[in-house]
C-alpha positions as CSV (number, residue, x, y, z in Angstrom):
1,X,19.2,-25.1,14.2
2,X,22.3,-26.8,15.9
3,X,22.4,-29.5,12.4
4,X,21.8,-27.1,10.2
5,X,24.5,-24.4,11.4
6,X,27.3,-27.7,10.7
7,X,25.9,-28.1,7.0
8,X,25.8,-24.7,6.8
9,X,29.3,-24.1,8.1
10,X,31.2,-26.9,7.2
11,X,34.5,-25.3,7.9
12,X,33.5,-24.7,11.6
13,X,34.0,-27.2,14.4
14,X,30.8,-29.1,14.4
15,X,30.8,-28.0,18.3
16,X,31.2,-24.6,18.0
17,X,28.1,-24.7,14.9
18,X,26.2,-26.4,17.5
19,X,26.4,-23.8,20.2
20,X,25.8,-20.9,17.3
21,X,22.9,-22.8,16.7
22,X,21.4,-22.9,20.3
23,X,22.2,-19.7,20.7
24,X,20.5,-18.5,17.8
25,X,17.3,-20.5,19.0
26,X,17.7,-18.5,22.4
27,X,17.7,-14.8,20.2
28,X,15.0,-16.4,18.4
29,X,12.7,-17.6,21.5
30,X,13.6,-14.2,23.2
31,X,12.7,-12.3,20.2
32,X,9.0,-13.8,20.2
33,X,8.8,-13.0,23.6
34,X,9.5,-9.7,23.3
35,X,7.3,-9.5,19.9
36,X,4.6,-11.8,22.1
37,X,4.6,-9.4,25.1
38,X,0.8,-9.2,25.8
39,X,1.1,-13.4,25.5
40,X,3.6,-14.0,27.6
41,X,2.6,-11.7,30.0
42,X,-0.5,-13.3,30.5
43,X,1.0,-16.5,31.2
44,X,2.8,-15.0,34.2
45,X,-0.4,-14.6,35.5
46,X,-0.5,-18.6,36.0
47,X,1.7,-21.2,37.4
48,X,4.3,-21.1,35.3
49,X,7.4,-23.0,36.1
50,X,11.1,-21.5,36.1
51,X,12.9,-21.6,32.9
52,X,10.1,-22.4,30.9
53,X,10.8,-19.2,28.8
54,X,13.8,-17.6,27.7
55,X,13.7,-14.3,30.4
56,X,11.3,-12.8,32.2
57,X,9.8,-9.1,31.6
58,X,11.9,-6.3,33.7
59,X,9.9,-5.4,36.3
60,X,11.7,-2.0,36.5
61,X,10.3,-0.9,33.7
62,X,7.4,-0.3,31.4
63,X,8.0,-0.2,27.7
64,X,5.3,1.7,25.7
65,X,6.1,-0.7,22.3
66,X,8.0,-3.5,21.4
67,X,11.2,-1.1,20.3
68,X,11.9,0.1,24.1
69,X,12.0,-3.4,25.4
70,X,15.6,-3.6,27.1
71,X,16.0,-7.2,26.4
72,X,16.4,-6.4,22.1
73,X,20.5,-6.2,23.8
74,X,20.1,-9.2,25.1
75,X,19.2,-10.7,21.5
76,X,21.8,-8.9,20.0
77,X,24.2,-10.0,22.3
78,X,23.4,-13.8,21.8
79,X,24.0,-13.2,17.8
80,X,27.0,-11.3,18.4
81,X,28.1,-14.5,19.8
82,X,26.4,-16.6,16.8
83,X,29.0,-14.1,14.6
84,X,32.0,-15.2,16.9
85,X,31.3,-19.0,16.9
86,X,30.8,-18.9,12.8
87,X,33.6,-16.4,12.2
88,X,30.4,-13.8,10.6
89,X,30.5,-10.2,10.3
90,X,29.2,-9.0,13.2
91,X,27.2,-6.3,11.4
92,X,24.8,-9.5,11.1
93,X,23.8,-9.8,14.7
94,X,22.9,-5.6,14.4
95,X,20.9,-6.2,10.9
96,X,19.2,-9.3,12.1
97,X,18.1,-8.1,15.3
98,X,16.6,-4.5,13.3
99,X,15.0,-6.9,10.9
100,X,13.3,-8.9,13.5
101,X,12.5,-5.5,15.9
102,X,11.1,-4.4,12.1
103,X,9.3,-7.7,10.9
104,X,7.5,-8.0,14.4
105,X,5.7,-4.7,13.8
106,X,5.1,-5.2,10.5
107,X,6.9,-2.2,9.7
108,X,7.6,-1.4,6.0
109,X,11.4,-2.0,4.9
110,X,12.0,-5.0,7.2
111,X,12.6,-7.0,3.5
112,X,15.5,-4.6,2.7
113,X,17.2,-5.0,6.9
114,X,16.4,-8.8,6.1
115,X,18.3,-9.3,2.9
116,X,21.3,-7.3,4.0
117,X,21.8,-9.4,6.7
118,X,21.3,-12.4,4.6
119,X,23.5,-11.5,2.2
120,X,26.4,-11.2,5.4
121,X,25.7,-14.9,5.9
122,X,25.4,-16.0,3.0
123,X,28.6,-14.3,1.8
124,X,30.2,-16.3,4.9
125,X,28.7,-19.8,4.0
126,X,29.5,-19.6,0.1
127,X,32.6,-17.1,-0.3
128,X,32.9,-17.8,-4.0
129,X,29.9,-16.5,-4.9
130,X,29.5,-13.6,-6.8
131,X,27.3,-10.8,-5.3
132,X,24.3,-11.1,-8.0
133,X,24.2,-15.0,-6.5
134,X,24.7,-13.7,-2.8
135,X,21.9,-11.6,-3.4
136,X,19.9,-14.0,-5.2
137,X,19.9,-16.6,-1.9
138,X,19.2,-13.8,0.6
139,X,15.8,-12.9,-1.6
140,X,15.2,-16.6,-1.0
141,X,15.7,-15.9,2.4
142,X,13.2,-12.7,2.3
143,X,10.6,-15.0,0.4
144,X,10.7,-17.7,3.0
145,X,9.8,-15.3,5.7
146,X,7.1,-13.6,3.2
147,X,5.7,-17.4,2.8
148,X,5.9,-17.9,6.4
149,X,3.7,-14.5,6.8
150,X,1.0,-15.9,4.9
151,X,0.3,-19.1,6.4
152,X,-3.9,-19.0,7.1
153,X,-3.7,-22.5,8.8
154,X,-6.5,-23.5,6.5
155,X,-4.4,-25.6,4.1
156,X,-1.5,-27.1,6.2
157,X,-0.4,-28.8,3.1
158,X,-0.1,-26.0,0.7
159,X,1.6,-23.8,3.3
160,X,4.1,-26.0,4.2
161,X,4.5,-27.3,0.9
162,X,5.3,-23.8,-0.5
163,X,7.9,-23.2,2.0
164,X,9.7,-26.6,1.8
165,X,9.9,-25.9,-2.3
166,X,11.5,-22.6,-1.2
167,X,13.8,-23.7,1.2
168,X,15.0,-26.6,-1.1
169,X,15.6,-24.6,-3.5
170,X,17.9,-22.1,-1.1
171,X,19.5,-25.3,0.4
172,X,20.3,-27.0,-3.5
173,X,21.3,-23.6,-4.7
174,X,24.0,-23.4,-1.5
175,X,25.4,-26.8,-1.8
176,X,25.8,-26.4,-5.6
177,X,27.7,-23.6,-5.0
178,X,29.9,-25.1,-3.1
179,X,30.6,-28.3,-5.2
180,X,31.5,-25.5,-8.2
181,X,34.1,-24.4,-5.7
């Protein structure tokens, strides 16, 4: 994520881009953990060196569903940082993290959360688009996931294939916009 928050963010010191991007990987690895409870907990259970995952479950307390975990700050925090290093709207880190609390659970609306806080970053990594084309890149965005979603592991090949045509597209579509500008 570290490389591709530089090409994304050109205008960023390449070391600042980098940190965004590990710290985007840690709100990403804590977010599975927290959507991957049952998972993780069970691996507790074992021998399982320190470090080796992102945080640990409070012991203090016992959430009854994803949504009361504690540690959803935590992930916001780290993207509030990812908006400080990359000079984003900070309203990203809040729609990201509610479209990732959303998408976990499979809860209906999580496209609508997840193309409003596209559109934030895209609007940061090609300010002279227009909104329709803003828009346009964050449905890309929302398709990726959807592609992502549907991946049966039976045909590694199609599914990856899909999602690399998607992404290319997202990526040529970016960098166009920018030589235009």
């Amino acid at each position: 994520m570290s490389e591709a928050f530089v090409a994304e963010f050109p205008d960023v010191p390449a070391e600042r881009a980098e940190r965004a991007g590990e710290l985007f990987m840690r709100a990403l690895f804590l977010q599975d953990e927290i959507e991957n409870r049952d998972a993780f907990e069970a691996c507790f259970e074992h021998d399982v060196p320190p470090g080796a995952f992102v945080s640990s479950v409070p012991d203090d307390s016992e959430p009854d569903a994803i949504n009361d975990d504690p540690r959803w700050r935590d992930v916001r925090e780290l993207l509030g940082t990812v908006c400080d290093e990359l000079d984003i709207n900070p309203e990203y880190a809040t729609l990201h993290t509610r479209f990732w609390r959303l998408h976990g659970q499979e809860v209906d609306g999580w496209e609508t959360v997840a193309r409003r806080a596209h559109r934030i970053k895209v609007a940061r990594m090609a300010p002279s688009a227009d909104g329709e084309t803003v828009d346009n890149l964050a449905q890309y965005f929302v398709v990726g996931v959807t592609r992502h979603d549907e991946w049966v592991r039976e045909s590694p090949e199609r599914d990856v294939s899909s999602a690399i045509d998607i992404v290319a597209h997202y990526y040529q579509r970016l960098f166009d916009l920018r030589d235009e500008s």
